[in-house]
N, CA, C and O atoms as a CHARMM CRD file, in Angstrom:
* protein
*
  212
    1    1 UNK  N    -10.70500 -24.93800  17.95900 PROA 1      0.00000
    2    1 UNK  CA   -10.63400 -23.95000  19.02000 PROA 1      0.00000
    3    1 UNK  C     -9.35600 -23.12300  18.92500 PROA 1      0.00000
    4    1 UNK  O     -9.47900 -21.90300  19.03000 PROA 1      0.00000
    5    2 UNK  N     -7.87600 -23.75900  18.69800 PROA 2      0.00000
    6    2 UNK  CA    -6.96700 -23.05600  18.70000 PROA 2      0.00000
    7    2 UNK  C     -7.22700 -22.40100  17.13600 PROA 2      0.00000
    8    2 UNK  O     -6.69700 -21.31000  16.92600 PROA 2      0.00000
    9    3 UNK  N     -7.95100 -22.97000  16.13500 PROA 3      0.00000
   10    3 UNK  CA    -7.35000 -22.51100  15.17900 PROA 3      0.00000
   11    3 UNK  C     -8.61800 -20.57700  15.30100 PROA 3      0.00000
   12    3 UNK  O     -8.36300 -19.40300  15.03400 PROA 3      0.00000
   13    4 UNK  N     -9.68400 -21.19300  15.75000 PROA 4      0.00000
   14    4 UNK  CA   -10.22400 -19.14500  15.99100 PROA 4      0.00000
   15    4 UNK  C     -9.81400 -18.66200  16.77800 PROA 4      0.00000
   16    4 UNK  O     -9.90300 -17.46300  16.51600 PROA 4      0.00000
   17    5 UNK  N     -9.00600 -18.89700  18.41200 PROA 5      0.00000
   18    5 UNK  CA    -8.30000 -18.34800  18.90800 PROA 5      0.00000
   19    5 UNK  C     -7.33100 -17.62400  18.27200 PROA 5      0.00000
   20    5 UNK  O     -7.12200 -16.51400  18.76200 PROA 5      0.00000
   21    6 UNK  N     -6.59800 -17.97300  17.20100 PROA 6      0.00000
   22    6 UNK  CA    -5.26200 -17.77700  16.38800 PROA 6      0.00000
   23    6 UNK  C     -6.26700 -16.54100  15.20300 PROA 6      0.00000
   24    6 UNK  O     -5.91100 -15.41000  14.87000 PROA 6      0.00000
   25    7 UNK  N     -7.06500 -17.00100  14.95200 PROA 7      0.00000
   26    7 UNK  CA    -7.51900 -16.14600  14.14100 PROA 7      0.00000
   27    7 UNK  C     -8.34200 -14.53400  14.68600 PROA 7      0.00000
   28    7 UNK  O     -8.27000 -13.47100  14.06800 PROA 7      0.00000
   29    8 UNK  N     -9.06800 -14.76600  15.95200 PROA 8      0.00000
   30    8 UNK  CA    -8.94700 -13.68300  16.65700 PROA 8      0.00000
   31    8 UNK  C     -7.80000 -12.53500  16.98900 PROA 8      0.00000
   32    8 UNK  O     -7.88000 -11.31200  16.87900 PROA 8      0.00000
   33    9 UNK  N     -6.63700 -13.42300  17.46400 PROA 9      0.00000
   34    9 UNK  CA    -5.56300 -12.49600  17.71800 PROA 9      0.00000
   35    9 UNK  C     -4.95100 -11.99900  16.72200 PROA 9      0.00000
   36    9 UNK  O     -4.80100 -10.80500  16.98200 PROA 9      0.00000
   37   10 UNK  N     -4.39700 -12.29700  15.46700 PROA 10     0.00000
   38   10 UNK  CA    -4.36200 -11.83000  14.26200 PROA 10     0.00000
   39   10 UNK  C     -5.36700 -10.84500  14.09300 PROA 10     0.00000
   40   10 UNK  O     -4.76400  -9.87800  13.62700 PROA 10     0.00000
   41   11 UNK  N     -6.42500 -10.58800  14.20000 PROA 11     0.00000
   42   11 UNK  CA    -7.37800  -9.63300  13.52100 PROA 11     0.00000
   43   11 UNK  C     -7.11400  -8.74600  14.61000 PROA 11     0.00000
   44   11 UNK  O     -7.04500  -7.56100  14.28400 PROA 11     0.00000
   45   12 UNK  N     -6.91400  -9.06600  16.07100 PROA 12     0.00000
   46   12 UNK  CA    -6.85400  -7.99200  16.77200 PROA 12     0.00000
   47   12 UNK  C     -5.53600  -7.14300  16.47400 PROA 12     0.00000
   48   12 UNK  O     -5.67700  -5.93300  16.65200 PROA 12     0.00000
   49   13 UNK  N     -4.32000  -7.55900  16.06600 PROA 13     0.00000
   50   13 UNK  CA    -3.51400  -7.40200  16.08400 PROA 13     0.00000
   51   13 UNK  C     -3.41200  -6.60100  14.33700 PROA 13     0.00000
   52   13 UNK  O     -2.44100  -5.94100  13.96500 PROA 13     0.00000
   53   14 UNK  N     -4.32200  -6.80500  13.71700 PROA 14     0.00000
   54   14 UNK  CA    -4.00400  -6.06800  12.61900 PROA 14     0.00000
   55   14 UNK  C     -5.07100  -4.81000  12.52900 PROA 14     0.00000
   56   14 UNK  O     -4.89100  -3.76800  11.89800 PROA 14     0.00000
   57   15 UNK  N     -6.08700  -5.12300  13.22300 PROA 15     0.00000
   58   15 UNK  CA    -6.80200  -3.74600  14.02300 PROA 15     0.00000
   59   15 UNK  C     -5.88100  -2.67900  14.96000 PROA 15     0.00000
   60   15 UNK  O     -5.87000  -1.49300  14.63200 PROA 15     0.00000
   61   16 UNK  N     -5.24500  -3.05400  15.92700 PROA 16     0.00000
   62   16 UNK  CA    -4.69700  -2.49600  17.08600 PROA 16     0.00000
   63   16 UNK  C     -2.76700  -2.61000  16.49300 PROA 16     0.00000
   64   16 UNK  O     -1.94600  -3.32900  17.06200 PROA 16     0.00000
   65   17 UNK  N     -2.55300  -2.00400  15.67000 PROA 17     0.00000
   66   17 UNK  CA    -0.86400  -2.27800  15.09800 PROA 17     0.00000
   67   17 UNK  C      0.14700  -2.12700  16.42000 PROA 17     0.00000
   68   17 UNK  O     -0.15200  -1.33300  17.31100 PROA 17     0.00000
   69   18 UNK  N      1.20800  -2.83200  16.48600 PROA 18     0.00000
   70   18 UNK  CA     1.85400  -3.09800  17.85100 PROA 18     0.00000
   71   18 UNK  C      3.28600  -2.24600  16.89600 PROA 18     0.00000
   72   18 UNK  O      3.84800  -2.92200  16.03500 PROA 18     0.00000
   73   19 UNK  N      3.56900  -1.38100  17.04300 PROA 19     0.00000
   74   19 UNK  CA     4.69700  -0.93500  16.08900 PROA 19     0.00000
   75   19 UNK  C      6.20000  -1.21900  17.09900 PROA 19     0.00000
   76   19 UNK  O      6.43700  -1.06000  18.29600 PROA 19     0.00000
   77   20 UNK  N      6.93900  -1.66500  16.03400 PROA 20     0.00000
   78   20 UNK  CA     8.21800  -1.96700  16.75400 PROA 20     0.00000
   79   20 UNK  C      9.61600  -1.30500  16.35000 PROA 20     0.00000
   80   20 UNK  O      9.94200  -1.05600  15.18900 PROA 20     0.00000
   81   21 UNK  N     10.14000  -1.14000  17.11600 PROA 21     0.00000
   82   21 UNK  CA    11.58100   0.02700  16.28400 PROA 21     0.00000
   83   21 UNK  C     12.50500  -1.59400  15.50900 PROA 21     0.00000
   84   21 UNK  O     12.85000  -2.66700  16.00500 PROA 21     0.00000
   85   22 UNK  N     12.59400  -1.08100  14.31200 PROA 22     0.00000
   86   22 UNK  CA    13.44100  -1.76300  13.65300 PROA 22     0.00000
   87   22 UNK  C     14.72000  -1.40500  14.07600 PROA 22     0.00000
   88   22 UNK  O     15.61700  -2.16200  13.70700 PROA 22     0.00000
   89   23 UNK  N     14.91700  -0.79900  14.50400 PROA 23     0.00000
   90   23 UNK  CA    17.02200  -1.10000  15.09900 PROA 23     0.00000
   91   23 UNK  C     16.64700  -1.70200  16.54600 PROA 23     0.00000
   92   23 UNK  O     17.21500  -2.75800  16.82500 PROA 23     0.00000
   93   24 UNK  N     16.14000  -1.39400  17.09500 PROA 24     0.00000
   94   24 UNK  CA    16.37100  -2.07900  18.41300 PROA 24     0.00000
   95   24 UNK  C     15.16300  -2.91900  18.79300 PROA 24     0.00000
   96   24 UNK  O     15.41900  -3.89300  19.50100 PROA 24     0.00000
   97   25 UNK  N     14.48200  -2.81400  18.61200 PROA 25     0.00000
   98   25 UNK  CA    13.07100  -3.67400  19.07100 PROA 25     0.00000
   99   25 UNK  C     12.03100  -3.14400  19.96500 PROA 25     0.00000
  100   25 UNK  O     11.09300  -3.91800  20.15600 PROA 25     0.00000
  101   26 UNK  N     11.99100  -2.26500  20.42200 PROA 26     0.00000
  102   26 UNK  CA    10.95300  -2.04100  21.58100 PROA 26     0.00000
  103   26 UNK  C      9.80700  -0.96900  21.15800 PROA 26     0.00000
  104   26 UNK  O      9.98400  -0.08400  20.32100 PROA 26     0.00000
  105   27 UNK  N      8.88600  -1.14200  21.70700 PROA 27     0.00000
  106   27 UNK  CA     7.94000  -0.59800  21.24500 PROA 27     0.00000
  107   27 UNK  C      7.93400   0.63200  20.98700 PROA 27     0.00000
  108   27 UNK  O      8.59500   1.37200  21.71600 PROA 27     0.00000
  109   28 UNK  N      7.28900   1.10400  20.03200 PROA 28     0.00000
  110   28 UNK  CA     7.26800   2.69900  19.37700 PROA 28     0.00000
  111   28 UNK  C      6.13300   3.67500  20.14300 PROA 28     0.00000
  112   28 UNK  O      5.07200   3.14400  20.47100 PROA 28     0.00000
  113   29 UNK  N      6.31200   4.84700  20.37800 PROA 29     0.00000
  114   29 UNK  CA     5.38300   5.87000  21.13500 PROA 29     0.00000
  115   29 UNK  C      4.81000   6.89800  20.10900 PROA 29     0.00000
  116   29 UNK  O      5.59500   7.54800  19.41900 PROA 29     0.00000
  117   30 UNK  N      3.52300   7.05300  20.00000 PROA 30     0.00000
  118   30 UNK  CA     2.82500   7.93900  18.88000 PROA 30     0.00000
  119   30 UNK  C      3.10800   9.28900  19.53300 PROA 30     0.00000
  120   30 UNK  O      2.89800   9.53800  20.72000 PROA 30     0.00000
  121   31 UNK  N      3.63400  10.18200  18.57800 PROA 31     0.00000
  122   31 UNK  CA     3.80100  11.49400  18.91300 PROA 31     0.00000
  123   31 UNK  C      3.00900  12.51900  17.88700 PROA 31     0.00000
  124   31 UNK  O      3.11000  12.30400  16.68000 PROA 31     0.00000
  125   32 UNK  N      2.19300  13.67500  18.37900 PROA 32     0.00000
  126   32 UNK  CA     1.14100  14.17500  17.18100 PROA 32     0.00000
  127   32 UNK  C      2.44300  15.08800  17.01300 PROA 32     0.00000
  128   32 UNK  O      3.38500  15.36400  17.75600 PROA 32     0.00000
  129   33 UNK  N      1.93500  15.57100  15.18500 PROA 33     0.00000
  130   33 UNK  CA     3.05600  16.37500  14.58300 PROA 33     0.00000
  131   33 UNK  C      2.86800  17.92200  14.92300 PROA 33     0.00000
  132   33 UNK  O      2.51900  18.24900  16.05700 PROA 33     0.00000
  133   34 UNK  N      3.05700  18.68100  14.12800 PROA 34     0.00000
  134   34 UNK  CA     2.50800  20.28800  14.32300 PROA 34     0.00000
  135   34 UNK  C      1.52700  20.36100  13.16400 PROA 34     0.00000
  136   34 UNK  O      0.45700  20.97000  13.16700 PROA 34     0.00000
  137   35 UNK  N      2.09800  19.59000  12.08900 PROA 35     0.00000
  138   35 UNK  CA     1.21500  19.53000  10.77000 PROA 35     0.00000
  139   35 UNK  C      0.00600  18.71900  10.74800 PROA 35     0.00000
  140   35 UNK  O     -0.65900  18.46600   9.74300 PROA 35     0.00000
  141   36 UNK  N     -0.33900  18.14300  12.53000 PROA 36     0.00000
  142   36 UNK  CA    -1.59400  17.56500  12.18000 PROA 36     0.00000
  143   36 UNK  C     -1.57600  15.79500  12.15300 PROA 36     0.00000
  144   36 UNK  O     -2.52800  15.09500  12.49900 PROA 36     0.00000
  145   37 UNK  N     -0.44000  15.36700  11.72800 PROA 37     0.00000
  146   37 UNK  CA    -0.17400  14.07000  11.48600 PROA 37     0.00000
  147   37 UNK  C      0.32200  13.63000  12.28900 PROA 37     0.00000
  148   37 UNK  O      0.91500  14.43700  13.00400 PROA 37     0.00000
  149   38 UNK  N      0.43500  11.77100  12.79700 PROA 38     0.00000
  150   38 UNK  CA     1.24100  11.14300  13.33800 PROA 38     0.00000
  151   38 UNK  C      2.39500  10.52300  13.17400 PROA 38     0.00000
  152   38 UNK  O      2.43400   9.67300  12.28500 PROA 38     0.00000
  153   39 UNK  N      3.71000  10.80100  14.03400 PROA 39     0.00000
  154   39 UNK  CA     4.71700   9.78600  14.23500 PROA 39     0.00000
  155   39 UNK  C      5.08300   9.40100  15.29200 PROA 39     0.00000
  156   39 UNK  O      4.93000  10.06200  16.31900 PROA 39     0.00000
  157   40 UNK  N      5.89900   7.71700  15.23200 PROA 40     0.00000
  158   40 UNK  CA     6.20400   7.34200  16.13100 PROA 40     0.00000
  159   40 UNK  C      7.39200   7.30400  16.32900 PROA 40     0.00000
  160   40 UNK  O      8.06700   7.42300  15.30700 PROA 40     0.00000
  161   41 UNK  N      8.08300   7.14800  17.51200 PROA 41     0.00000
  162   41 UNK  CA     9.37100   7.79500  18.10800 PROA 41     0.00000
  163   41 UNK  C     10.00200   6.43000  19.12500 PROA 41     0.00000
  164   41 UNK  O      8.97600   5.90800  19.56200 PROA 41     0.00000
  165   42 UNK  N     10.60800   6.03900  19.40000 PROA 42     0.00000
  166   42 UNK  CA    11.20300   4.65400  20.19100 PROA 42     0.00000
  167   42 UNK  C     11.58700   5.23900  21.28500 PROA 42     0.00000
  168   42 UNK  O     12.28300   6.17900  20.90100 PROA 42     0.00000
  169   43 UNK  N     11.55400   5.24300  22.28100 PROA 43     0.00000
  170   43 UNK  CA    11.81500   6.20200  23.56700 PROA 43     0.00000
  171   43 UNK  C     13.34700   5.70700  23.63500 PROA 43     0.00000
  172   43 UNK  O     14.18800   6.48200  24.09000 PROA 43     0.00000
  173   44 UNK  N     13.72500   4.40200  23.17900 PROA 44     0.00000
  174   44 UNK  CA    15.08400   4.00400  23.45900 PROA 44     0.00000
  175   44 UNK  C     16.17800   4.31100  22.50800 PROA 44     0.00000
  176   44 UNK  O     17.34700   4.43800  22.87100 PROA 44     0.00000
  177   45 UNK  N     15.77700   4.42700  21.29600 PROA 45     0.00000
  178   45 UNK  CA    17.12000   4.68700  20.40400 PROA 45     0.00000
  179   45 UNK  C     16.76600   6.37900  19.50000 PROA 45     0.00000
  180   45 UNK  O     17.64400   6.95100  18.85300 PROA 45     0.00000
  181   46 UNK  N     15.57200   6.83500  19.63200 PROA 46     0.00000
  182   46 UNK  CA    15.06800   7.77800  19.02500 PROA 46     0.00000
  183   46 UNK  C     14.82000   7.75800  17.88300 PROA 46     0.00000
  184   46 UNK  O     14.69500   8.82000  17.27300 PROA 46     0.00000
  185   47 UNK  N     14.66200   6.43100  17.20400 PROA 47     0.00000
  186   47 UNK  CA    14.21800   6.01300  15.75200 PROA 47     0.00000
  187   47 UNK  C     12.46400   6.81500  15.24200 PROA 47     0.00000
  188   47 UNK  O     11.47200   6.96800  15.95600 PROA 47     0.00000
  189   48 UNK  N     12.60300   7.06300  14.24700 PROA 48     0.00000
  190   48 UNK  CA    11.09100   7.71800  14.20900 PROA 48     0.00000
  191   48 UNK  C     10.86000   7.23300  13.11400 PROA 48     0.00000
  192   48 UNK  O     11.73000   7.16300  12.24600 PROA 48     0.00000
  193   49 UNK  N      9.66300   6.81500  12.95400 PROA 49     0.00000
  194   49 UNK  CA     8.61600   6.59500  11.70900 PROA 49     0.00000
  195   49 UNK  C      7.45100   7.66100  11.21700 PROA 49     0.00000
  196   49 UNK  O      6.91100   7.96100  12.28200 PROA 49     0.00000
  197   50 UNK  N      7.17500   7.96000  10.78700 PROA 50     0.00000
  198   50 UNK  CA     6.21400   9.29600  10.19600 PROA 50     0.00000
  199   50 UNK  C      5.13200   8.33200   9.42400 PROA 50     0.00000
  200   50 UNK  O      5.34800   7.39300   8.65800 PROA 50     0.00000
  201   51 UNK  N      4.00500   8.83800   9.84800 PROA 51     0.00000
  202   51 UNK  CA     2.78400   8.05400   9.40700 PROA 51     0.00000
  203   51 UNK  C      1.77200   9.26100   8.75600 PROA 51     0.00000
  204   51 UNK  O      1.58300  10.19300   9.53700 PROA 51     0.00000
  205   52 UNK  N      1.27500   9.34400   7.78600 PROA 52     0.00000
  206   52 UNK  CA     0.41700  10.16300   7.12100 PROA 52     0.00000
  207   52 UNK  C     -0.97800  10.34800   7.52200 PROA 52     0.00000
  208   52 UNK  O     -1.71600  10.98000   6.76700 PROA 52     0.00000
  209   53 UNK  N     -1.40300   9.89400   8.56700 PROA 53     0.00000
  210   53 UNK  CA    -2.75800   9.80900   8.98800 PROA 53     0.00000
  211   53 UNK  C     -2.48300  10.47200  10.42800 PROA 53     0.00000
  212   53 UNK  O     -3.41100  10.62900  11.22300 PROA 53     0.00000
């Protein structure tokens, strides 16, 4: 039981990506580009990641 519980949340979690700011930790906010594409932005330190999709 725990072990498909464990395996559910993993799959959800690699379906649904939880992105995290590598300098500070808190969750990342998707911002659309002008070019069409997504990045994400940390509301707390202003770290951004640029994603090609």
């Amino acid at each position: 039981m725990i072990r498909l519980l464990l395996l559910v949340l993993t799959g959800f979690f690699l379906v649904v990506p939880i992105h995290l700011c590598p300098e500070c930790g808190s969750l990342l906010e998707p911002r659309k580009a002008k070019s069409g594409g997504v990045f994400w932005v940390c509301p707390q330190c202003g770290y951004e990641v640029i994603h090609p999709c």
